[in-house]
N, C-alpha and C positions, 0 to 999 in steps of 0.2 A: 338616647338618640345619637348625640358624638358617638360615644363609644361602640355604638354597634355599625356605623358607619363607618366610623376605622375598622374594625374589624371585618369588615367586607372588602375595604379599599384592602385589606393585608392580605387577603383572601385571592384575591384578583393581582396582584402583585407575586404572590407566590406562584400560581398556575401557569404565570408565566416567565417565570425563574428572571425576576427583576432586580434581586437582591439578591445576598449570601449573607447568612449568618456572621456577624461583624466586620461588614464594609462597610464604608461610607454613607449609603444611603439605609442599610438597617440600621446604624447607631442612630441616623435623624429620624429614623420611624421612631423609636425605642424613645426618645427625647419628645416625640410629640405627642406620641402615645401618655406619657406620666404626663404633659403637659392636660391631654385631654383627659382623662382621668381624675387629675386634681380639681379641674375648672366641673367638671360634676358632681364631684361630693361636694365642694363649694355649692354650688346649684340648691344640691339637696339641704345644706345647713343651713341656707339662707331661707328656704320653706318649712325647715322646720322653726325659723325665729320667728316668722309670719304668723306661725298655727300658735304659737307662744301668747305674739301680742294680740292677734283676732280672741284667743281665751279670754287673755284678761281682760279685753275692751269688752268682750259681750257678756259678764257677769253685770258691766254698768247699762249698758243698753239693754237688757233685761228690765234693770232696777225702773229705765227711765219709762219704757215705754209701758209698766204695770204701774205707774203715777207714785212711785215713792222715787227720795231721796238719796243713793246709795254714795256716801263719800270717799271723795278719790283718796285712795290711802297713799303715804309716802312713797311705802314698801312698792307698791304696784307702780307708781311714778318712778322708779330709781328703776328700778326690770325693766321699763319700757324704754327706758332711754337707754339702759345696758343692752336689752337684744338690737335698737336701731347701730348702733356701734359694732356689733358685731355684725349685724349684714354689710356695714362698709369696709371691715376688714376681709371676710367672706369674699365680696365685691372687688377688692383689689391684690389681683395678680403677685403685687409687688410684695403685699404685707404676704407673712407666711406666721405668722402667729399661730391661725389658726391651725395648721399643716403641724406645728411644733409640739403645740400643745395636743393636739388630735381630739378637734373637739367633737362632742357628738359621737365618738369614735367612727370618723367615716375616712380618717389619713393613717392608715398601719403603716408600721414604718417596717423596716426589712425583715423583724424579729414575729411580727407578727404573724399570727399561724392564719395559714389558706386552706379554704377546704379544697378535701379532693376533688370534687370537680372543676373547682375553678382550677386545682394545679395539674390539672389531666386536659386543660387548654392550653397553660403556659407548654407543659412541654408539648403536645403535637404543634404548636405554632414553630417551638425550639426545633423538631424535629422535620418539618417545612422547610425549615431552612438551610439543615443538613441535607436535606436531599438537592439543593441549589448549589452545595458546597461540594458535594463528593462526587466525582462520574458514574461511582458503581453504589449507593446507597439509597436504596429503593422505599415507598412506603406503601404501603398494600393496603385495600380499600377497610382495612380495620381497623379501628383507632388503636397505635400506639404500637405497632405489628411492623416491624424495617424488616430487608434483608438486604446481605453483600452478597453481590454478588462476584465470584473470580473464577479463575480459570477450569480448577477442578473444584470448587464448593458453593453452596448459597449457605450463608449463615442467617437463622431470622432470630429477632429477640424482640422480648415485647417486655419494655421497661415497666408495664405498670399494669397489666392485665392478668401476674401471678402473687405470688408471693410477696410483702408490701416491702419487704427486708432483702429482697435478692434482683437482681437483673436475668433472665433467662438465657442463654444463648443456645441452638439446636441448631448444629451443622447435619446439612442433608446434601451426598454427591450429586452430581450432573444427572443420574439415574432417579434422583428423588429420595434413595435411598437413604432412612437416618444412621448416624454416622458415629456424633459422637454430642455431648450436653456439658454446657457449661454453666455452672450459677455462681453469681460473681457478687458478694455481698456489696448490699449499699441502700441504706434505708430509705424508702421513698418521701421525696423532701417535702416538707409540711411550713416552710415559709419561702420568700427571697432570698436567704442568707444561702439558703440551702439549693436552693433552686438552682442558683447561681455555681455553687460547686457543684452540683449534679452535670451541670452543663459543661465546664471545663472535666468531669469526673469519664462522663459518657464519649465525650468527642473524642478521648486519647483512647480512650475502651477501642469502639469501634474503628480508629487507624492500628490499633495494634490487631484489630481481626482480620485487617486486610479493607478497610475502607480508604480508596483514592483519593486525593484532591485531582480538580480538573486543572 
């Protein structure tokens, strides 16, 4: 529910060119964005210690309400008091334990592989925000599909809708006419680490095509 909330607020932000790709107020989305993010795997770890303890409690509430005596074992006493400790760390912001250690695996840390569709969100959000940044750097109602436009050429590429190992570019003149093809190696990134150089990789791409800043 956050997260998709933010994602509309970023949505409605972009449309109306509120932001640019690393100002001030995108690094504070970018920051509250992880903020929001973390505070929901948190969410989810804390219901998963829940469905932990509701387990072990109704093995004995079974026992009790079929008229036998099921005794409380250590072991079951030492877990229940270990997942309450972990929802309070889960619970508080401040501890990052849980964040460190990646419990549950629900906190990747930058190494950790993204699937493709979720990293076919990062970059058209990335690519959102080039089009806030550049005067002549267009995005065309197909995911993932830019062009420059300049004086004599429109160049369109589409980072992630050919080849998983290349960036496409197709220059077509002012007649529509194709012109000339450029494939510019660069493996489609599969975590953060990557993503991140994809982004500094791309943005110099596209200023050497002829993409403005305003």
């Amino acid at each position: 529910m956050l997260q998709q909330k933010f994602d509309d607020l970023i949505n409605v932000m972009n449309n109306f060119e509120l932001f640019q790709d690393g100002d001030d107020v995108c690094q504070a989305l970018n920051e509250l964005g992880k903020i929001i993010k973390e505070t929901e795997a948190r969410l989810i770890g804390i219901d998963k210690c829940q469905q932990e303890i509701n387990k072990i409690i109704s093995k004995y509430t079974v026992s009790v309400d079929g008229g036998a005596k099921e005794p409380f074992t250590l072991q079951d006493h030492d877990r229940i008091y270990a997942l309450t400790v972990d929802i309070d760390k889960f619970s508080d912001l401040n501890d990052d334990t849980c964040v460190v250690d990646n419990w549950y695996e629900l906190f990747p840390n930058e190494l950790t592989s993204v699937g493709k569709d979720e990293m076919e969100k990062l970059i058209t959000v990335f690519l959102n925000g080039l089009q806030g940044q550049f005067n002549n750097f267009n995005r065309e109602s197909r995911m993932g599909t830019v062009y420059i436009a300049n004086d004599e050429n429109e160049i369109y590429c589409t980072p992630f809708y050919s080849n998983e190992n290349e960036i496409p570019f197709d220059v077509h003149d002012k007649k529509g006419n194709h012109t000339q093809s450029y494939k510019i190696m660069k493996a489609f990134p599969t975590n953060l680490k990557e993503f991140e150089d994809f982004k500094i990789y791309y943005t110099n791409l596209i200023q050497i095509f002829g993409a403005v800043k305003f």
